[in-house]
N, CA, C and O of each residue as an XYZ file, in Angstrom:
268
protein
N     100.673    105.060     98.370
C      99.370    104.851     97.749
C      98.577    103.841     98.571
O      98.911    102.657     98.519
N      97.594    104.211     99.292
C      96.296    102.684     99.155
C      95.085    102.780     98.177
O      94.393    103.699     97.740
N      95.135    101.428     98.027
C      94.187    101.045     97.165
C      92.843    100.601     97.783
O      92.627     99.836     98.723
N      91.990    101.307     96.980
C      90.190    100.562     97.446
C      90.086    100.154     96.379
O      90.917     99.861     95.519
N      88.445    100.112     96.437
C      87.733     99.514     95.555
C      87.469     99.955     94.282
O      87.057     99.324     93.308
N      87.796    101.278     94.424
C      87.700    102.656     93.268
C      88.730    102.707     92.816
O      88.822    103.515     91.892
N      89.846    102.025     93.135
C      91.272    102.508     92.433
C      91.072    101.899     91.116
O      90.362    100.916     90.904
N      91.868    102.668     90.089
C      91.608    102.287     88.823
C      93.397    101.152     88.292
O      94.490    101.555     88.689
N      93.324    100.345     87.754
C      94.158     99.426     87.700
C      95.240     99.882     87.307
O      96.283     99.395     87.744
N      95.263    101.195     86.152
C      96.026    101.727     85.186
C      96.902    102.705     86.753
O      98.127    102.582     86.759
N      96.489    103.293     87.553
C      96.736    103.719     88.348
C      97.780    103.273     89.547
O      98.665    103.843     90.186
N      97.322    102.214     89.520
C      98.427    101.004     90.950
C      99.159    100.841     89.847
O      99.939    101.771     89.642
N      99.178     99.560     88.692
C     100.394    100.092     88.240
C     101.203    100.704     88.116
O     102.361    100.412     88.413
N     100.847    101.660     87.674
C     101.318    102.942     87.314
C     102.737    103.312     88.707
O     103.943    103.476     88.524
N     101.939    103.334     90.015
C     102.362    103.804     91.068
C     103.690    102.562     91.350
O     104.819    102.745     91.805
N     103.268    101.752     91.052
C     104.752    100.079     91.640
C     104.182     98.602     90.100
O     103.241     97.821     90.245
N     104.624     98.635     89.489
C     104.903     97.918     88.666
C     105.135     96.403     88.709
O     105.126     95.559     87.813
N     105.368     96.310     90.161
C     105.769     95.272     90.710
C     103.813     94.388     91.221
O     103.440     93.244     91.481
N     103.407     95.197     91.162
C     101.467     94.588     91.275
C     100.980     93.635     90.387
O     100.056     92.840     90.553
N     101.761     93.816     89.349
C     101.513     93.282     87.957
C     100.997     91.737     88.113
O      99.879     91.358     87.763
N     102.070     90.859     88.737
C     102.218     89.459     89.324
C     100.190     88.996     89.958
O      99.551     87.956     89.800
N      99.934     89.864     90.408
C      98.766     90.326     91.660
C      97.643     90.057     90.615
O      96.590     89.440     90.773
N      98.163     90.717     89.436
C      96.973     91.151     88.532
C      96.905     89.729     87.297
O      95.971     89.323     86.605
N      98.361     89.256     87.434
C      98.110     88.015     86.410
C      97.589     87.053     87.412
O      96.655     86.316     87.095
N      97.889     87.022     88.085
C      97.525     85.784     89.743
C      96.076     85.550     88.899
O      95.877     84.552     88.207
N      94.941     86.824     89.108
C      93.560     86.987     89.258
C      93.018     86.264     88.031
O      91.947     85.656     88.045
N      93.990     86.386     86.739
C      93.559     86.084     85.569
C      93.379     87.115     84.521
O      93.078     86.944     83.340
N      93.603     88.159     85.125
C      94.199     89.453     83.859
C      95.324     89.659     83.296
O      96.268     90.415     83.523
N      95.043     88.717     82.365
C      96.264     88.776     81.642
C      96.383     90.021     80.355
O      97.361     90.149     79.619
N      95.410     90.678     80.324
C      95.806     92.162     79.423
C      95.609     93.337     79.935
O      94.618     94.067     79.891
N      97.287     93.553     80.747
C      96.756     94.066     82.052
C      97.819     95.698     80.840
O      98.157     96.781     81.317
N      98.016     95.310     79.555
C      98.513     96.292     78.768
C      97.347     96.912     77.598
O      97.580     97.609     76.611
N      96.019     96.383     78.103
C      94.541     96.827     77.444
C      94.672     98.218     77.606
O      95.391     98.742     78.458
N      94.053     98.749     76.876
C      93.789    100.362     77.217
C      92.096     99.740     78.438
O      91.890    100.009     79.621
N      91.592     99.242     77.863
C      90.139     98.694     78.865
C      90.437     98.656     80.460
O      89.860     99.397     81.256
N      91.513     97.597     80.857
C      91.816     97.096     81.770
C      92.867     97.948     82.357
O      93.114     97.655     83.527
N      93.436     98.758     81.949
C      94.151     99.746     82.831
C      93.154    100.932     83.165
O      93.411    101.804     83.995
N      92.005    100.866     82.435
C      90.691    102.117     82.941
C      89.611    101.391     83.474
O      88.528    101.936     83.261
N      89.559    100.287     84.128
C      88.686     99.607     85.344
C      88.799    100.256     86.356
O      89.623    101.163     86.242
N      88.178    100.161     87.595
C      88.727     99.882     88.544
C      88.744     98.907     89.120
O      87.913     98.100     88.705
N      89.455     98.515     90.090
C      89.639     97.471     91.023
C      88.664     96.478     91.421
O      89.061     95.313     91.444
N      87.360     96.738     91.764
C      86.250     96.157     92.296
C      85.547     95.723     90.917
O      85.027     94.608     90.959
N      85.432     96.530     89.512
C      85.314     95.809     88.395
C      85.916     94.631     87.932
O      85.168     93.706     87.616
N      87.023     94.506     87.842
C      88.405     93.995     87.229
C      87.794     92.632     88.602
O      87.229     91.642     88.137
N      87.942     92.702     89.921
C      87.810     91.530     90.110
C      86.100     91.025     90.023
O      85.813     89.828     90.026
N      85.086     92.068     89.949
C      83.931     90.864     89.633
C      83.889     90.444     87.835
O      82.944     90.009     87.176
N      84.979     90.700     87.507
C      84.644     90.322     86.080
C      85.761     89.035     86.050
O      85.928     88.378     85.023
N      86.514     88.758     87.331
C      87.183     87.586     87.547
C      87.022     86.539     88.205
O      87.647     85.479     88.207
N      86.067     86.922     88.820
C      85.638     86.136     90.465
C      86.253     86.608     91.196
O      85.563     86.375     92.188
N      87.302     87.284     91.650
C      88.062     87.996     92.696
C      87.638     88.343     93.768
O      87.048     89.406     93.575
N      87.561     87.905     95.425
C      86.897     88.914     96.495
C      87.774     90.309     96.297
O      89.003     90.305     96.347
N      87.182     91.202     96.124
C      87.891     92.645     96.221
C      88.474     92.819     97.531
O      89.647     93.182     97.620
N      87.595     92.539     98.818
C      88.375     92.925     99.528
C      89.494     92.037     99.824
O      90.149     92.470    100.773
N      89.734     91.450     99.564
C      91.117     90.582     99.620
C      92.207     91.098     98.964
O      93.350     91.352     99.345
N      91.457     91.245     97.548
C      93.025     91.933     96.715
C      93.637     93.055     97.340
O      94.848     93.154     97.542
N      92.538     94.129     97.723
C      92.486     95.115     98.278
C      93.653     94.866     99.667
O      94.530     95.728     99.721
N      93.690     94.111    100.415
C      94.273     93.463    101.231
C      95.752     92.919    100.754
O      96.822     93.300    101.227
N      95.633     92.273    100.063
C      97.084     91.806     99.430
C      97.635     93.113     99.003
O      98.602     93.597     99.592
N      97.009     93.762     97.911
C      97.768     94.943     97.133
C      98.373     96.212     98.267
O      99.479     96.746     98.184
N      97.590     96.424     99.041
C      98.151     97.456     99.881
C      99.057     96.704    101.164
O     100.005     97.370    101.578
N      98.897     95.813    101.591
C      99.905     94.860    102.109
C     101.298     95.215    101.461
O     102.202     95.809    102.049
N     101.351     94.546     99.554
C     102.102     94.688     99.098
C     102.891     96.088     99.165
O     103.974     96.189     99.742
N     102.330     97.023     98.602
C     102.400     98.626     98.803
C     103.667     98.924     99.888
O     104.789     99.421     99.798
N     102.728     98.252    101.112
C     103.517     99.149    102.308
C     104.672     98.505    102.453
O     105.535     99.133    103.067
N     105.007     97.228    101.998
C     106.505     96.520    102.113
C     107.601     97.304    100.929
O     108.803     97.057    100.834
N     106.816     98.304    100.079
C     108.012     98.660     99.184
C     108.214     99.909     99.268
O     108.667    100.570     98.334
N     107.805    100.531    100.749
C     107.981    101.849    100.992
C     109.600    101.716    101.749
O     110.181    102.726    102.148
């Protein structure tokens, strides 16, 4: 999987479980919302302060180490 800006949160989860950490880091902590698993990515962090492309960066970073 890579992740952009369009990926929806419910989705990366979904795919490695292990993101989760990534997603409390940011300050989403109801990352078991029906809301917040139907964001996407670039939402979820301007509704945190988050640079997207960073997470974007970390998360698929992460990704490719658990292939």
């Amino acid at each position: 999987m890579v992740v952009t800006k369009d990926t929806v949160i419910g989705e990366i989860l979904d795919a490695d479980n292990s993101t989760a950490p990534f997603f409390m880091q940011m300050g989403m902590h109801c990352l078991g919302c029906p809301a917040s698993r139907g964001e996407s990515l670039a939402d979820a962090c301007a509704v945190h302060g988050v640079d997207v492309e960073e997470m974007i960066e970390v998360l698929n970073q992460h990704l490719a180490k658990q292939q």
